[in-house]
ZAPALUM-223972 format. One line per field, with one value per residue: residue number from 1; residue in three letters; z, y, x of N, C-alpha, C in turn. Coordinates in Angstrom, 1 decimal, padded with zeros to 4 digits. Each point is the difference from the previous one (the first is absolute). Layout:
BEGIN
i = c(NUM  ...)
aa = c(ALA  ...)
nZ = c(Z  ...)
nY = c(Y  ...)
nX = c(X  ...)
caZ = c(Z  ...)
caY = c(Y  ...)
caX = c(X  ...)
cZ = c(Z  ...)
cY = c(Y  ...)
cX = c(X  ...)
% end
This chain:
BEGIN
i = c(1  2  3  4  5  6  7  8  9  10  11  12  13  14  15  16  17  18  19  20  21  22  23  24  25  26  27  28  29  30  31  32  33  34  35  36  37  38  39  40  41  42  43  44  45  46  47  48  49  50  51  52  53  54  55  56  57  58  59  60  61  62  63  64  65  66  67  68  69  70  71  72  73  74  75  76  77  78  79  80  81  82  83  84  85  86  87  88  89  90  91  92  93  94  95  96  97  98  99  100  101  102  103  104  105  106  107  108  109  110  111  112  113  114  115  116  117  118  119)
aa = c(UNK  UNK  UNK  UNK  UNK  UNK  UNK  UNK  UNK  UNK  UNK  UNK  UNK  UNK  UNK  UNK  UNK  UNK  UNK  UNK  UNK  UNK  UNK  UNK  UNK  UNK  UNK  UNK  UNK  UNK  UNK  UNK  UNK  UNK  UNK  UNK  UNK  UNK  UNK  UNK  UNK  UNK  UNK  UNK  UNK  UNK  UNK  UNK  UNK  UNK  UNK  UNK  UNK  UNK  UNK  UNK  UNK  UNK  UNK  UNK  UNK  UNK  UNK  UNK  UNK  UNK  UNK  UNK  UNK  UNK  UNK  UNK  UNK  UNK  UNK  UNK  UNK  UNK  UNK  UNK  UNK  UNK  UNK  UNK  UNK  UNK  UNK  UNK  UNK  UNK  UNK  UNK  UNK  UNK  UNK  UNK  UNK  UNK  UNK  UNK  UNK  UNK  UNK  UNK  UNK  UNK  UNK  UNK  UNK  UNK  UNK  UNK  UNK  UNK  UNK  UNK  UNK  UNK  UNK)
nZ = c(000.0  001.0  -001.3  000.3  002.1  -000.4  000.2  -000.6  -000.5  000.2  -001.2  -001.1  -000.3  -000.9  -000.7  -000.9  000.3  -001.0  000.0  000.7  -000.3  -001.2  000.7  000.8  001.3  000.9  000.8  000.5  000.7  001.0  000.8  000.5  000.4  000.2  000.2  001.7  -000.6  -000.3  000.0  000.7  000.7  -000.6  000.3  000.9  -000.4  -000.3  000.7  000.7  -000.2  000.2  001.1  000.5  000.2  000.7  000.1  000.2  000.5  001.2  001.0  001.2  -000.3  001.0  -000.7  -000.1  -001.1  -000.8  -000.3  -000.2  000.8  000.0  -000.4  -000.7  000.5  -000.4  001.1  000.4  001.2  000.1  001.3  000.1  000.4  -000.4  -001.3  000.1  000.1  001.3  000.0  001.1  -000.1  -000.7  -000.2  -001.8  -000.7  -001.3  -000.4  -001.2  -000.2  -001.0  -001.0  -000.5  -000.4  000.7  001.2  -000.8  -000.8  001.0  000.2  -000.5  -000.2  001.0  -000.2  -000.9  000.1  000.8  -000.6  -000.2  001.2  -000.2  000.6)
nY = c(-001.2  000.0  -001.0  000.2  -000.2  000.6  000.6  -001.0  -000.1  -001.6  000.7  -000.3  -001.0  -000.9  -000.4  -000.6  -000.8  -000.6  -000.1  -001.0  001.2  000.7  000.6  -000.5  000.6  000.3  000.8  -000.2  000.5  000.4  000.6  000.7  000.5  001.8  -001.0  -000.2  -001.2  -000.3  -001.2  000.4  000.3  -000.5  -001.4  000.6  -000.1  -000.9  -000.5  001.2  -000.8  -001.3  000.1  000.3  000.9  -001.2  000.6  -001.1  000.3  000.3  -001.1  -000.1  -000.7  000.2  -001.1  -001.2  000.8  -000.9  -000.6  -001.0  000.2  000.5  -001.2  000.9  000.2  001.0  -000.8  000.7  000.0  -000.9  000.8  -001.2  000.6  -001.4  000.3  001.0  000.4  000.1  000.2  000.0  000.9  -000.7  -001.3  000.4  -000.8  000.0  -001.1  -000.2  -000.3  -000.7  000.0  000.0  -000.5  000.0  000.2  -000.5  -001.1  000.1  -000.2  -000.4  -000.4  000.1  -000.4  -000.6  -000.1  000.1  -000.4  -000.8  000.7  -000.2  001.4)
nX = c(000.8  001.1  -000.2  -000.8  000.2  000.9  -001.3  -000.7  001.7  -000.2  -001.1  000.2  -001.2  -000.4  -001.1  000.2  -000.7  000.7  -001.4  -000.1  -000.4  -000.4  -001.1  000.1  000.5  001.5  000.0  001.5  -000.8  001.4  -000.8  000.6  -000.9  -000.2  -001.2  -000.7  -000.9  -001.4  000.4  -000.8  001.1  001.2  -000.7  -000.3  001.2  000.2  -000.8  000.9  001.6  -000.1  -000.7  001.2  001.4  000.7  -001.7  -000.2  000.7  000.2  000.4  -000.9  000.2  -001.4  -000.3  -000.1  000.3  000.1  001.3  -000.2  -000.2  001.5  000.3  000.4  000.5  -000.9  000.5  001.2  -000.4  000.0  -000.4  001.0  -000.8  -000.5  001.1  -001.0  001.2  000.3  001.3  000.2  -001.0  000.9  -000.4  -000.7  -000.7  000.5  -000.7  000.3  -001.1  000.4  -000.7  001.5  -001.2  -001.3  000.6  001.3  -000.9  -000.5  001.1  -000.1  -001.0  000.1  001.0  000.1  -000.8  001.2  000.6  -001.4  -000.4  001.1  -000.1)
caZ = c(000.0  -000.1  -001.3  -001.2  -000.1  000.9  001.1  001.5  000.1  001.7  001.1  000.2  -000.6  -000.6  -000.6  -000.4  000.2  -001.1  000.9  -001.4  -000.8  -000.9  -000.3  001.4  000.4  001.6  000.3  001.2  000.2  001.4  000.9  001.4  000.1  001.0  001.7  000.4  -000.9  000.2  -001.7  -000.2  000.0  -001.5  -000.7  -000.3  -000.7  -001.3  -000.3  -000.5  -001.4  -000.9  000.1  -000.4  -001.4  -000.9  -000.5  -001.5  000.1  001.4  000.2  001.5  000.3  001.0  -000.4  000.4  -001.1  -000.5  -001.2  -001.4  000.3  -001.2  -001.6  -000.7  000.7  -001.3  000.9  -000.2  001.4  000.8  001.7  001.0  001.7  001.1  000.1  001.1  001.1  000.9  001.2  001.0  -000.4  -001.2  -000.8  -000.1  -000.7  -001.1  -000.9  -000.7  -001.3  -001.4  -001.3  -000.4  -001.4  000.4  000.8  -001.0  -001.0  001.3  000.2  -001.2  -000.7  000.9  000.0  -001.3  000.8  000.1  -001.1  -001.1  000.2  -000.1  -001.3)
caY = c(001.2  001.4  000.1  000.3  001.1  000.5  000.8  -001.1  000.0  -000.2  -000.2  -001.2  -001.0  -000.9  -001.6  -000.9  -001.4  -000.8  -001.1  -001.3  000.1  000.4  001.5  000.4  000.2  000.4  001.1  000.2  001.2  000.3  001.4  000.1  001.6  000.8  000.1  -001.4  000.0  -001.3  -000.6  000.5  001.9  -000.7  -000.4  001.0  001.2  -000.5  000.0  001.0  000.2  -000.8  000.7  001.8  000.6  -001.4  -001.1  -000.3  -000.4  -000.6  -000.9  -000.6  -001.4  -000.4  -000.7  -001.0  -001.0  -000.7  000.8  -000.1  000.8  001.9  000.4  000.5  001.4  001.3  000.9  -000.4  -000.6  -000.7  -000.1  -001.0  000.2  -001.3  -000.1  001.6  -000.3  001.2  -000.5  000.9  001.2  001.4  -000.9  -000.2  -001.0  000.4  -000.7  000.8  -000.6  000.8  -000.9  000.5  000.4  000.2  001.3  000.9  000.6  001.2  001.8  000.4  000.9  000.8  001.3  000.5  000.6  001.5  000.7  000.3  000.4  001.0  001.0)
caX = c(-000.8  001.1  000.9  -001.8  -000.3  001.3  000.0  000.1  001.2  000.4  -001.1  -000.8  000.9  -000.8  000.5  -001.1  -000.2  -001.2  -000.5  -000.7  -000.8  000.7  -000.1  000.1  000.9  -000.5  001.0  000.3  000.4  000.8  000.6  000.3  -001.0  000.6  -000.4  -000.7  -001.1  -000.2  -001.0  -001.2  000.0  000.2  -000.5  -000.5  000.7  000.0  -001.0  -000.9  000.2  -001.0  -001.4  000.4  001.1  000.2  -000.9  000.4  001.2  -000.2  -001.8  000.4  -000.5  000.2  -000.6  000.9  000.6  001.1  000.0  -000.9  -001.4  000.0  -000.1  -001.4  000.2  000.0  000.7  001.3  000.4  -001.1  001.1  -000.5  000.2  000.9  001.6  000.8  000.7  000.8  000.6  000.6  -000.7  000.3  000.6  -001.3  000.4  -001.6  000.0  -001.0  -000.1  -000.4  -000.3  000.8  -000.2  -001.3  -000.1  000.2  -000.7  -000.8  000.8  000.5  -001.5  -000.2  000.8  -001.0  -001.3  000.5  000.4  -000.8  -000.5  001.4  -000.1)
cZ = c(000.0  -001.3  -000.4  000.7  001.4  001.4  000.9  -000.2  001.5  001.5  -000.2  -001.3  -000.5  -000.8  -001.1  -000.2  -001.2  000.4  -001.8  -000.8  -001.4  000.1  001.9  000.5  001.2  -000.2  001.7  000.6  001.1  000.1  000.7  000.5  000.8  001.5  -000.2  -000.7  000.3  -001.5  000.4  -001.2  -001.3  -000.8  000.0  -000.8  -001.3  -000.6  -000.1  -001.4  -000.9  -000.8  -000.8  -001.1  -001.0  -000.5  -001.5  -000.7  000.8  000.3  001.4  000.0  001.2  -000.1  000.1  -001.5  -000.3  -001.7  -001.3  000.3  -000.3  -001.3  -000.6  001.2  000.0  001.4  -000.2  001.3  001.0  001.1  000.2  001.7  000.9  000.5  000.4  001.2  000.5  000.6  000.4  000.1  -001.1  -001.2  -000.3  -001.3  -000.9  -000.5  -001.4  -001.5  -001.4  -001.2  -000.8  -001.5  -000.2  000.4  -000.7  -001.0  000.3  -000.1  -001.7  -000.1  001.1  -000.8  -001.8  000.6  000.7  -001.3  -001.2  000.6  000.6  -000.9  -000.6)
cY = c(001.2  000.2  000.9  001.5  000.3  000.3  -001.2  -001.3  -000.2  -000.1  -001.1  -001.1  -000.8  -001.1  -000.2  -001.4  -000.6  -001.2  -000.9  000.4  000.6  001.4  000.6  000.5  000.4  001.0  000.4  001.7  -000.2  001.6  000.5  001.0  -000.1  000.3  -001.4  -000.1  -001.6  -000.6  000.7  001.6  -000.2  000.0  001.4  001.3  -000.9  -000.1  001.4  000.8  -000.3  001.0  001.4  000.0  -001.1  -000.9  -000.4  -000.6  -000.9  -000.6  -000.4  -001.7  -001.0  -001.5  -001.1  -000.5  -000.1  001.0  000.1  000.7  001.3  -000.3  000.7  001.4  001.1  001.2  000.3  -000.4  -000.5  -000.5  -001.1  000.6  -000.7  000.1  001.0  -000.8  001.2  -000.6  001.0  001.0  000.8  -000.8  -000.4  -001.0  -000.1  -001.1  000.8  -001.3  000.6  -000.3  000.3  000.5  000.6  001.4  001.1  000.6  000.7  001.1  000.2  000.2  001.6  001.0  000.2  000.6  001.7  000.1  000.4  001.3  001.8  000.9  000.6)
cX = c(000.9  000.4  -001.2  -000.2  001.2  -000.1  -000.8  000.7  000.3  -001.3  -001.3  001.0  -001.1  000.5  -001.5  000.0  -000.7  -000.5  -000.6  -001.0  000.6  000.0  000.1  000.8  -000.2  001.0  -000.5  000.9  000.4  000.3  000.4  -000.6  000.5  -000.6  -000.3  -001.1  -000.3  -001.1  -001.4  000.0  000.5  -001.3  -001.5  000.0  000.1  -001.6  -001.2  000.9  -000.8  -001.0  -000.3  000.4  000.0  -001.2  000.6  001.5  000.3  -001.1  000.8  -000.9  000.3  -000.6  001.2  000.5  001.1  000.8  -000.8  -001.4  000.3  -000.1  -001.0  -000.4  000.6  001.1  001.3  000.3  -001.3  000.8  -001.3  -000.3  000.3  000.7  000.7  000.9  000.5  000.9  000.9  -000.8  000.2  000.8  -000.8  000.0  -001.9  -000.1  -001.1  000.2  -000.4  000.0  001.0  -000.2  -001.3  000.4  001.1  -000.6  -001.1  000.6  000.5  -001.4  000.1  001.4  -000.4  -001.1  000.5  000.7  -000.5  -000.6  000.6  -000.3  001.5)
% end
C-alpha cells in the first residue's frame, strides 16, 4: 500500500488471498490506529461507510458466507464483519472480499459514467 500511496508508508500493511474459486478473492488489511478501539467501534465505522460516502462501492456483510457466495457482486470491497479482529487496542485487522472481475467492471462503468458526463 506505501508503493500506491506514500504517505501511509509504515502504517498499515495488507495482503490478498486467492481462494478456490476463479473470480474471488480476500484481502487482508493490518493497522495500527492511533488510540484504544474495540471490533464493535470498527465494525461500526465500516458499516456507516458502507451506508454513506461508500454505498455502492463498499458493502459491510454481516451474514455467515463463504467465498463463492461474492461472485457476481457489483462491489469493489465486501468487509466480512466476523473477521474484524483488535488486538492490543489499536491493532486492528479487515477481512474484505471481492469479485476480481465483476467489481472492476462496476468501476469502470462508474468512472465512464463521470467522464461522459465531463463538460
Amino acid at each position: 500500500i506505501g508503493l500506491v500511496m506514500p504517505e501511509l508508508k509504515g502504517k498499515l500493511d495488507g495482503t490478498a488471498i486467492r481462494v478456490p474459486t476463479p473470480n474471488v478473492s480476500l484481502t487482508c488489511l493490518t493497522a495500527q490506529v492511533g488510540r484504544n478501539t474495540d471490533r464493535d467501534e470498527v465494525n461500526r465505522a465500516l458499516k456507516e461507510a458502507a451506508e454513506g460516502p461508500l454505498r455502492g462501492v463498499f458493502y459491510f456483510e454481516e451474514r455467515p458466507l463463504v467465498s463463492s457466495d461474492f461472485m457476481g457482486n457489483p462491489h469493489s470491497s465486501i468487509c466480512d464483519a466476523a473477521q474484524t479482529q483488535v488486538v492490543g487496542g489499536d491493532l486492528v485487522e479487515v477481512q474484505s472480499w471481492y469479485d476480481n472481475e465483476w467489481g472492476f467492471s462496476n468501476r469502470m462503468v462508474d468512472l465512464t459514467r463521470i467522464v461522459s458526463s465531463a463538460d
